[in-house]
N, C-alpha and C positions, 0 to 999 in steps of 0.2 A: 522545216523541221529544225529544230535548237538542240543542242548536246544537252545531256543534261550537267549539274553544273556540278555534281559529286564527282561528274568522269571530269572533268574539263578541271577540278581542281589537281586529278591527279598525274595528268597527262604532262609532259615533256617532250623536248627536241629529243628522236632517237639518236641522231649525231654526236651533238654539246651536251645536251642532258639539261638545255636550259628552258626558260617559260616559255612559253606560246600564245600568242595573240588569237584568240577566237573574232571570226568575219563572217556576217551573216550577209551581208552585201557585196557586190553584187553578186559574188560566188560564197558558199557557206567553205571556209577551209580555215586551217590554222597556220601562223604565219609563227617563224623562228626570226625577228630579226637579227639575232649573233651570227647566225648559218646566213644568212639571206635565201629562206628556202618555203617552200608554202605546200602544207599537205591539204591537198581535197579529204574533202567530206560527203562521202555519197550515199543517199539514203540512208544517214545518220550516223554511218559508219567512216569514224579521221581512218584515209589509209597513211600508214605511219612507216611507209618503205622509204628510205633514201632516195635509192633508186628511182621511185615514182615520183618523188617531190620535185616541184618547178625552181627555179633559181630567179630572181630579182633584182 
């Protein structure tokens, strides 16, 4: 499943407030590299919690 790409333009780091890398491989998530931080995407849904996001 792909985000669609009108959310994917509007989306941002909740931290920095900056772009996001969309990853359809081999995990679908969005990557902040200014944060070095990566939010999952499950079942179509970026969870966009700090807290839940991975560090890199």
């Amino acid at each position: 499943m792909t985000l669609p790409t009108d959310l994917l333009e509007i989306l941002v780091c909740p931290k920095c407030k900056g772009e996001l890398e969309y990853r359809t491989e081999p995990n679908e998530e969005l990557v902040c590299n200014q944060c070095r931080l990566i939010y999952s995407v499950e079942e179509g849904i970026p969870i966009m919690l700090i807290d839940e996001a991975k560090p890199f």
